[in-house]
N, C-alpha and C positions, 0 to 999 in steps of 0.2 A: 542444522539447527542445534544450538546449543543448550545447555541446562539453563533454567531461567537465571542461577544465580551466577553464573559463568558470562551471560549474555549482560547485567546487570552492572558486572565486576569490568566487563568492557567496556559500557557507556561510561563508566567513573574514570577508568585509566586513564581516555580519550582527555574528558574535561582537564583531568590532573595533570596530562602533558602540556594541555594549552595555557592553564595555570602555569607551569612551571618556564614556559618558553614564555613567560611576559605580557602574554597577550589577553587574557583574561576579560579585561576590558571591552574588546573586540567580540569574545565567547559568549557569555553571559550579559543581561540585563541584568538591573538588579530587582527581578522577580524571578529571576533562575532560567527564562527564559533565553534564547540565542537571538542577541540585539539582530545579529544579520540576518535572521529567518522570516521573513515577510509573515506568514502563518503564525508565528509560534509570537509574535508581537502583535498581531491582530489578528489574530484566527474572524473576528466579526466582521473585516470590511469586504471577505469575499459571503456575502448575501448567497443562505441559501443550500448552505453545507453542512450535511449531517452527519453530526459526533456521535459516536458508537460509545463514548467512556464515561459516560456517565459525567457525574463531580467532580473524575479525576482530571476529563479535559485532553490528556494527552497519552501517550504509549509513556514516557519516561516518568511523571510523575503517579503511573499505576503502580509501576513495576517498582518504583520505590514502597511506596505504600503497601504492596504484596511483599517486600523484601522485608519491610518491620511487620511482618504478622496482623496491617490491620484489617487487611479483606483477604478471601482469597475468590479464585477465579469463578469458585460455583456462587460466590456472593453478587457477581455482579448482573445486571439487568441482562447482558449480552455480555457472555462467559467467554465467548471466540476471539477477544481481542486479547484474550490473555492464554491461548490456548496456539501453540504451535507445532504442536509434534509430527511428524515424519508417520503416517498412518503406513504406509507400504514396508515397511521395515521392520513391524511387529511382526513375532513369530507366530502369530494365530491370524494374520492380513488373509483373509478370504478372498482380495481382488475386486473386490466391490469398493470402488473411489468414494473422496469422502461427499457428505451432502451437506449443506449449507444453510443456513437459518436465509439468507438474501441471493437473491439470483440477479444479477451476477453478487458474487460474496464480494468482502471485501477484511475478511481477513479468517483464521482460524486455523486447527490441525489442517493438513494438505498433504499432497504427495511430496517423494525426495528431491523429485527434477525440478529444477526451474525452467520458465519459459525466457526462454533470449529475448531480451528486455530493452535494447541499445536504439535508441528509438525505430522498434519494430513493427510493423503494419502486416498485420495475416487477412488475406483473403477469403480465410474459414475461419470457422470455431474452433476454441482451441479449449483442451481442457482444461475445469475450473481448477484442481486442485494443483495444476502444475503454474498458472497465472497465478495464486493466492504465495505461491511461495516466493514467487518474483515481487511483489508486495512486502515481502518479509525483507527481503533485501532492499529497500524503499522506493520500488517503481512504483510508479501512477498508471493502471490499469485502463485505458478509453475502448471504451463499447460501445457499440449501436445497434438498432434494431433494422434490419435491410429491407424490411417491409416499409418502416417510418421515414427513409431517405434516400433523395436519388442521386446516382452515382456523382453527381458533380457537390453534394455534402459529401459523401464519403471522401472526396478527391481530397477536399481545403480542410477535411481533418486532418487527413492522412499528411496532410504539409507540416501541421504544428506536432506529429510525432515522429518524423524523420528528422534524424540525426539530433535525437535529443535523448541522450544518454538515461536509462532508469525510465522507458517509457514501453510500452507498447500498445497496441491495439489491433480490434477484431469485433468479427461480426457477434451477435450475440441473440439469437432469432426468439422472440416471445417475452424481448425483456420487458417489454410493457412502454415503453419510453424511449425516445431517438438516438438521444446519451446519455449514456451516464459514465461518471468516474469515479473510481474509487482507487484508493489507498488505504493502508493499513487503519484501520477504525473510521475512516472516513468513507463520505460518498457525497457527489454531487450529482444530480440530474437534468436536463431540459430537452424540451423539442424545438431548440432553438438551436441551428450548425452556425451560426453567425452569436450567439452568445458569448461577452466579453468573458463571464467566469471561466468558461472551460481553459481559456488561456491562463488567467488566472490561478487556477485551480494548476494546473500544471507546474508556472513557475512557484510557485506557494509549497506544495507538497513534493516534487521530485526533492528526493535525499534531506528531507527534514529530519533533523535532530532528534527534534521532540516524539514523532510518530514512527522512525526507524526501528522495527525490534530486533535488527541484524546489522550491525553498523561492519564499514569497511566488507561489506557481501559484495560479489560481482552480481553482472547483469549479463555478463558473457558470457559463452561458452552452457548453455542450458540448451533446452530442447527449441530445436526449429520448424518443425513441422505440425499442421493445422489438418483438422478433417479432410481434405482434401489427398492428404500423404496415407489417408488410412486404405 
């Protein structure tokens, strides 16, 4: 995890090269948005999906807004989409993981590890703060509750996150709801395992621009193991 203005400084380089290679056109809309990003051009046609950002609507045009002085993080309704810090690295980390305004969260400070994110499927629970940081890097988090569905839901979710890069999933017991998904300031929910969003919601949010707070992060190489390995 980088400085916020270091983080910021790299969304800009990114667009500046795409500007500079001609392509511009293809990068941005002309509302600043990424014509090719399904979400960040309609974020409204997936029905259903709850934004964490307030007015600002996305991860990139906060952190602009944060970058001119005009909010800062304790201003906004839900502070954690602009709060990423490495909690285990502090030299006073007591070892107490962090706790999270949403269960499952869907963004905030976390731990250093990432969870291996290449469309991954755990058979346990896996810890939040090490999932929220795979998020940082622009995965889409799928959870379910293994009370609320029988192995053969689990089975035909578990198809649309293998082998889809910036994905993982796991069980997630008491979440109150069958799915739910989140990403970086986002979340979608249903007790429907045949609901079109969750497909949706996948191709929409995996490596979005707009809601990326770690551009160019891997998904490899983090932690692989679930309650199960403990």
């Amino acid at each position: 995890m980088r400085p916020l203005r270091h983080r910021w400084t790299a969304l800009a380089a990114t667009l500046a090269l795409a500007a500079l290679g001609g392509c511009t056109s293809d990068v941005l809309g002309g509302d600043g948005y990424a014509a090719n990003d399904p979400v960040s051009a309609g974020p409204a046609d997936l029905s259903g999906v709850e934004s964490f950002y307030g007015e600002y609507g996305d991860f990139a045009t906060l952190m602009t807004v944060m970058q001119g002085g005009e909010v800062t993080a304790e201003e906004l309704e839900h502070p954690w989409v602009a709060q990423q810090e490495h909690v285990d690295i502090a030299a006073d980390w007591d070892g107490t993981p962090p706790e999270y305004e949403l269960k499952p969260p869907a963004g905030g400070n976390h731990l250093s590890a990432w969870q291996t994110c290449t469309g991954s499927v755990y058979d346990a629970p896996i810890v939040d703060g090490n999932a929220v940081h795979s998020m940082e890097h622009g995965a889409v988090w799928l959870t379910y509750d293994p009370e609320l569905l029988d192995q053969a839901a689990v089975d035909a979710l578990a198809l649309l996150i293998q082998g889809r890069d910036y994905s993982l999933m796991s069980p997630y017991p008491g979440q109150g709801v069958a799915i739910s998904l989140q990403s970086w300031g986002n979340r979608y929910q249903t007790d429907d395992p045949a609901d079109p969003v969750i497909e949706g919601y996948l191709d929409g949010f995996v490596l979005n621009q707009r809601f990326n707070p770690e551009l160019n992060a891997t998904c490899s190489g983090g932690l692989s193991t679930d309650a199960n390995d403990l």
